[in-house]
N, C-alpha and C positions, 0 to 999 in steps of 0.2 A: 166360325161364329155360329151358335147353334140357337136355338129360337128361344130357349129357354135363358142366353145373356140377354136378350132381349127385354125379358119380364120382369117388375121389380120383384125382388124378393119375398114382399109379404103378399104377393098375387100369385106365385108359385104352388100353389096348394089350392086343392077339391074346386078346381076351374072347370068340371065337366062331372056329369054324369057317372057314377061307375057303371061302366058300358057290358053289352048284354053279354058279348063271350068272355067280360069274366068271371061274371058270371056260371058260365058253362065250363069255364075253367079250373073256378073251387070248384063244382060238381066231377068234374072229372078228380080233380086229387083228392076228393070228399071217400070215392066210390074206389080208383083203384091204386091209394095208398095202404086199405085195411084190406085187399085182396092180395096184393104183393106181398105183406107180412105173413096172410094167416089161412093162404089156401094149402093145402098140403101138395106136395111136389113140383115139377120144375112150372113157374110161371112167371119170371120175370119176363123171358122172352119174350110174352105177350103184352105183360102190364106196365113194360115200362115208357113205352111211348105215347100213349094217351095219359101215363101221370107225368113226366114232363112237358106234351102237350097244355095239359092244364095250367101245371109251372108258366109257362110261356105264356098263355093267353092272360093269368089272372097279373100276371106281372105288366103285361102291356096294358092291363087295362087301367090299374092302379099307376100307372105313370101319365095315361092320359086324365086320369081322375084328378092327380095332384100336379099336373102341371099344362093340361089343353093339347098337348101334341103325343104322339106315340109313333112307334113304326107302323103299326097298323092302320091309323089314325091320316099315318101321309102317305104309307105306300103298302097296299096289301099285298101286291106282287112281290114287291122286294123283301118283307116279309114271311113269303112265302120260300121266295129263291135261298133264303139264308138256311132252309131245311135243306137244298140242293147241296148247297155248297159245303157244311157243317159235315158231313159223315165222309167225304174224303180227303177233309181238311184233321180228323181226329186217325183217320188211318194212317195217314203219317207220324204221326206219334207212335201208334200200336206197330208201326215199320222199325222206328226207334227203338222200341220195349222188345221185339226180338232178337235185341242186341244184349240190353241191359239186364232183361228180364224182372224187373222193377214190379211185376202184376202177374196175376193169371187169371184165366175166369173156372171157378170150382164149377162144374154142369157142363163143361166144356165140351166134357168125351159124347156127350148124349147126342151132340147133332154131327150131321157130315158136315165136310168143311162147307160145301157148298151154302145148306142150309145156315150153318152157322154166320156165313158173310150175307146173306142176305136178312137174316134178321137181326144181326149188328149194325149191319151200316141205318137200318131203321133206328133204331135206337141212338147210334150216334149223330143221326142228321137232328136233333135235338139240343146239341149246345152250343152251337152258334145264337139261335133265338132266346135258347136261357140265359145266356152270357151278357148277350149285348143288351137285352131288354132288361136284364139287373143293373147291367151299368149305367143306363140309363135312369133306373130310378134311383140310384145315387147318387145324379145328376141334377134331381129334384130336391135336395136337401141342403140348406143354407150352408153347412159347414163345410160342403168339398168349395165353396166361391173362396174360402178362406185361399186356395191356393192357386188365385188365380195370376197372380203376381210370387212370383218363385224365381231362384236362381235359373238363368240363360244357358242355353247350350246349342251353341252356334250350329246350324246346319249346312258347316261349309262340305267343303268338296274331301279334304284331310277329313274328318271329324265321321263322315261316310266312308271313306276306305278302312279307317279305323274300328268305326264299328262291325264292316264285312268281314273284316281279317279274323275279330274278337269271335265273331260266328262260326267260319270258317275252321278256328284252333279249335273252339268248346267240340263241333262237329268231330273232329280228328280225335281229340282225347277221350271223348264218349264212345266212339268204337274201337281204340286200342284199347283203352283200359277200362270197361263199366264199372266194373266194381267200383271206384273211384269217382268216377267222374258221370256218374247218372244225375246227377243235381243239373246238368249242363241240358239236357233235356226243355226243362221249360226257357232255356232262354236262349240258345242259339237260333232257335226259328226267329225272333224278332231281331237280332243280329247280323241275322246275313238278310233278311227280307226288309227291314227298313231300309235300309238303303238302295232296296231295286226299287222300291214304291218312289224313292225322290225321282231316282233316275229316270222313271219313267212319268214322273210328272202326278203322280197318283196322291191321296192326302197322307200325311206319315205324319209320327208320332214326333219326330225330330223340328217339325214345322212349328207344331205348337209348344215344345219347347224354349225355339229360337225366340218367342215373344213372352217368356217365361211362365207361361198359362200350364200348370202342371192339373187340370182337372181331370185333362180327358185319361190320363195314367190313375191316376187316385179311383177314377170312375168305375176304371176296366179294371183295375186292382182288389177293390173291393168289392166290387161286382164277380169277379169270379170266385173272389174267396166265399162268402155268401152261397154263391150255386154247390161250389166245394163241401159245403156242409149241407148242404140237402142232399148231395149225390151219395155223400155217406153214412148218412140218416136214413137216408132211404134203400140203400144199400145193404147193411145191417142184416137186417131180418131174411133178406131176397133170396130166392135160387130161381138159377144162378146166379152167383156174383162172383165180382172180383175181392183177392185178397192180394195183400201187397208181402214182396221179399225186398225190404231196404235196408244194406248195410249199414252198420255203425250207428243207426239213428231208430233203430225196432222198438222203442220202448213209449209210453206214456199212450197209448191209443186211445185216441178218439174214435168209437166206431172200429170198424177193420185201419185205418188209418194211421200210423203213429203222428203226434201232435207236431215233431215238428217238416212231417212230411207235407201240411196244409201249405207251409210257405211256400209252396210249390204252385200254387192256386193264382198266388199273387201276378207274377208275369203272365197267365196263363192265357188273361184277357186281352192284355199286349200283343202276344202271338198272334189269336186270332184275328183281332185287327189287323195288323199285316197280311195276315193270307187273306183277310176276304176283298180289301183294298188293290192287293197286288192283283189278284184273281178276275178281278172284273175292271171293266174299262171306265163304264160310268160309275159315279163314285155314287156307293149307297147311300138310302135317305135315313141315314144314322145320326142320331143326335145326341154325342155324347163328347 
């Protein structure tokens, strides 16, 4: 139950302040969104963690502006830790992709590896707070309540081995065959890891299904689709960046992206609820 069932509906909106870091947070994507487009040579490396910094700040703020609570708002530390935890939560994927080969980063060659892992994992420890802090403010918007009453899906003990297996297979056929089975990527991590979070007693996404409340999915669904288009928005113009090699589906681009590569976006938020649930013992002060 999150504070926000709490509030009637028409109180859910501009209940606080727009607060000062977000202030600092449009000034940040103000300042190095038009520097990432249009400095000449390589600069993403640098600029893209203080513009999703910004993402992140102006986003928590506008969630405590439209609904009184934020992460920031109830826990700066945990807040904080989701920068910790976020860039070795995305290098499991980039472990994935050197299977699949689904991406590369063009600017690549310019750094050692060394250099280039530690100025990635910077960058990557970035979307865990952009993720969650969008799903969260899709959590502030009357029509995700539309689904808080949905079809049930028992979280018994069967229904758990079943979705570990379902993980387990997608994990097997992604590294026998990529070509094929790279779609399997975004969703075996929530597969084999929802079902360690019950076992271990942690909050899962199969809990609040079992009471057929389907928000906190919709939330993290379109919350990550959302960041998904800024990343490739923003993306676009950058060096370095990544571009994508997706079989069978290379066509209609959005940005460097094929359109219907975005569907990718949708489990993505799923995922990382699970890993940051499983990850830690006490359960984050997330409100989604």
């Amino acid at each position: 139950m999150s504070e926000l069932d709490n509030q009637p509906a028409n109180l859910r909106h501009f209940a606080f302040p727009f607060a000062w870091y977000g202030w600092l947070g449009l000034l940040l994507i103000a300042i190095f969104w038009p520097l990432n487009w249009l400095l000449p040579g390589p600069r993403t490396h640098l600029l893209f963690f203080p513009l999703w910094l910004g993402y992140a700040l102006a986003v928590d703020a506008l969630v405590l502006y439209r609904s009184g609570t934020s992460q920031i708002a109830r826990s700066p530390r945990d807040f904080v830790l989701l920068f910790v935890i976020s860039a070795p939560a995305w290098w499991m994927f980039e472990l994935l992709n050197w299977r699949s080969g689904n991406w590369e980063y063009r600017g690549r060659e310019l750094f050692s590896d060394l250099i280039f892992f530690v100025l990635a994992t910077f960058s990557f420890s970035t979307v865990m707070p952009a993720v969650f802090g969008t799903a969260e403010l899709m959590r502030t918007f009357r029509w995700v309540d539309r689904f808080a009453r949905g079809p049930r899906v028992a979280a018994t003990r069967r229904n758990q081995l079943i979705c570990f297996a379902i993980g387990c297979t997608m994990l097997a056929l992604l590294l026998a065959w990529p070509r094929y089975f790279y779609g399997f990527m975004w969703l075996l991590m929530f597969f084999m890891l929802e079902p360690l979070c019950q076992w271990l007693g942690r909050r899962s996404i199969l809990t609040t299904l079992s009471r057929g409340d389907w928000r906190t999915v919709v939330a993290l669904c379109s919350g990550g689709l959302l960041c998904g288009f800024f990343w490739e928005l923003w993306n676009f113009f950058s060096f370095p960046k990544w571009v994508y090699h997706v079989p069978f589906v290379g066509f209609w681009h959005v940005f460097e992206m094929p359109l219907l590569g975005y569907l990718g976006y949708l489990p993505f938020g799923l995922e990382l609820y699970v890993v940051v649930h499983l990850l830690r013992r006490r359960t984050p002060s997330l409100r989604i």
